[in-house]
N, C-alpha and C positions, 0 to 999 in steps of 0.2 A: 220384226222390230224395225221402226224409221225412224231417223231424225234427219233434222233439216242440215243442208250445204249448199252455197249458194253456185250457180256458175262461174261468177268474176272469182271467188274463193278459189274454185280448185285451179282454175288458169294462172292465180297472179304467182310471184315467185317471190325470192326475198327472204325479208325477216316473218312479213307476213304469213307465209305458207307454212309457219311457226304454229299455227291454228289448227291447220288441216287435221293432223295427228291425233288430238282429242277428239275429232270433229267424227272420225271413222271408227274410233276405239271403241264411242257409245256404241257405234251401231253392230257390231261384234258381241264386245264384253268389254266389263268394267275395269279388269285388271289386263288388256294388251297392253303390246311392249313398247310402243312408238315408232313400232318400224314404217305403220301408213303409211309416214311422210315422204318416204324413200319409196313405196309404191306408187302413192299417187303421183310424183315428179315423173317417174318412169314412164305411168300411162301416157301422162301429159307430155310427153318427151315421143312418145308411140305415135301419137293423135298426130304432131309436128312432122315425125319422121313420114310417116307414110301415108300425108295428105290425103290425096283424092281416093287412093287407096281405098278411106274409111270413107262414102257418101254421105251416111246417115249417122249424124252426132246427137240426138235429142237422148239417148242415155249409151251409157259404157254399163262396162261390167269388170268390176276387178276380182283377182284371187287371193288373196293373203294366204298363201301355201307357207307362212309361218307361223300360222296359228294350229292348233292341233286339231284333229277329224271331230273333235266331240263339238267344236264350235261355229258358229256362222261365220262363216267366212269366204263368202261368196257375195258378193257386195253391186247390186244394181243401181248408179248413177242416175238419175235423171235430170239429164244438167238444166231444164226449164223450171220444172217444180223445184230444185232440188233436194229432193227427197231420197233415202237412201234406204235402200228395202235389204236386208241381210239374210240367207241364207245357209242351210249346210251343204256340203259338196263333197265328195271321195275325191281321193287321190289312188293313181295307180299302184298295184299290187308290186310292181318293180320300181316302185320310190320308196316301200315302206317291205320291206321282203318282212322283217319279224310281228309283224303286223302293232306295233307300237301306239299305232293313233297319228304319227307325224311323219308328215313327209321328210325323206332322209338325202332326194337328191333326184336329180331330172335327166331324163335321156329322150332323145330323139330318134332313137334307133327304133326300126321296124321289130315286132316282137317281144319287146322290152317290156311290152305292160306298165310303162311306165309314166308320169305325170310331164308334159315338155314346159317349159317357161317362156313366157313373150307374150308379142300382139298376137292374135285370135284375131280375125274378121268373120264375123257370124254367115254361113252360108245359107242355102235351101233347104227346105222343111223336106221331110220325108218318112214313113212310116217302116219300119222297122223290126228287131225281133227285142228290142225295147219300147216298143209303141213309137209313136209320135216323139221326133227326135229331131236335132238341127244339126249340119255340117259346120266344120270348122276348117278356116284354111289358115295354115302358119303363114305369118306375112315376113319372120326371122327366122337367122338360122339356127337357131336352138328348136323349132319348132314347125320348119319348114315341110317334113311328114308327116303333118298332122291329115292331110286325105288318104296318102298310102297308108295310112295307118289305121284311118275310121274314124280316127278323136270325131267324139260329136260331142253335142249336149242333150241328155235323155234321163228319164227317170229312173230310177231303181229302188227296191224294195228293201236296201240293206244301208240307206240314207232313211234316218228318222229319227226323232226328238228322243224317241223313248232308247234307241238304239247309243246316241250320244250322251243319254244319260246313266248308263254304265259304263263309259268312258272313255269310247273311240264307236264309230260308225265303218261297217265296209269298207271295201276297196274295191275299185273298177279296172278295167284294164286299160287304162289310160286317158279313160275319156271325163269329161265335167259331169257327174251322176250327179241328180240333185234329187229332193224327196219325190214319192209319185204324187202326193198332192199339189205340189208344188211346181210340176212341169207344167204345165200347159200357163201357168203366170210367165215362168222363163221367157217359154216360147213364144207367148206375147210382147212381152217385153223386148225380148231382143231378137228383134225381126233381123232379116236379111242385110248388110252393112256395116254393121257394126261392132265397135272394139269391144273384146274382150281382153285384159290382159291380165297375167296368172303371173306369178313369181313369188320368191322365198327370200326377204331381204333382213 
């Protein structure tokens, strides 16, 4: 699913950024709640915080970890075209312990199996006992363990259309799962550089 966001759009602030909300909801579902707006401020706020930090800005990646597991909610920026490509994604197995479909809460703690919240700077490709996967460095402290802990972004078998269409999809052990058809777009997309930010607002 894509619809159009322009750059100057997701930057400006104000009443205008009054927009933005609708603008992300399509690319999700029709009936979200309007939290975007408070995500995308955040990213935007990430981007700001930890400058040079992020080298490469031609797309982000947000999380909407308040939307439930059955929906796309894994959200690729491309702040040139702006086009916005939506995805599904797990959450950890220690943010959703009854297996509910929703994420319940976030830890950073080594072991936890759990989803962390914040900037993500997308690290090094590397092949794995999930294939073809990328590293993730917490740039916060909510999510600062994100290498001792493995968080990557990799594919997995228990992320899929048919899977969310009985009502929740998997869970991973803390890491960004996304479909297996679907990795290697990821992977493309969000090369080495750049933001990803995940949170639950």
């Amino acid at each position: 699913m894509m619809v159009m966001i322009s750059r100057r759009t997701f930057f400006i602030g104000g009443a205008t950024a009054a927009l933005l909300p609708s603008t992300l909801a399509r690319a999700a579902t029709a009936d979200s709640s309007g939290n975007q707006m408070a995500l995308m401020r955040r990213a935007r706020a990430a981007l700001e915080r930890h400058g040079d930090a992020i080298p490469v800005r031609d797309r982000i990646a947000l999380v909407d970890f308040s939307q439930p597991s059955r929906r796309p909610r894994f959200h690729i920026v491309n702040m040139e075209s702006g086009t916005i490509e939506s995805l599904l994604v797990a959450h950890g197995k220690g943010s959703d312990p009854r297996h509910s479909g929703w994420l319940e809460s976030f830890s950073n703690v080594p072991g936890s199996e759990a989803s962390s919240a914040g900037a993500y700077l997308t690290g090094d490709l590397y092949v794995g006992k999930h294939g073809r996967s990328r590293r993730l460095i917490g740039l916060d402290p909510r999510n600062n363990n994100a290498e001792a802990r493995a968080i990557v972004i990799h594919g997995a078998w228990y992320v899929s259309p048919q899977m969310a269409g009985k009502g929740k999809i998997g869970r991973s052990q803390g890491c960004l799962a996304v479909e297996e058809k679907a990795i290697e777009k990821v992977l493309d997309r969000l090369g080495p550089g750049r933001l990803i930010y995940a949170d639950k607002v």
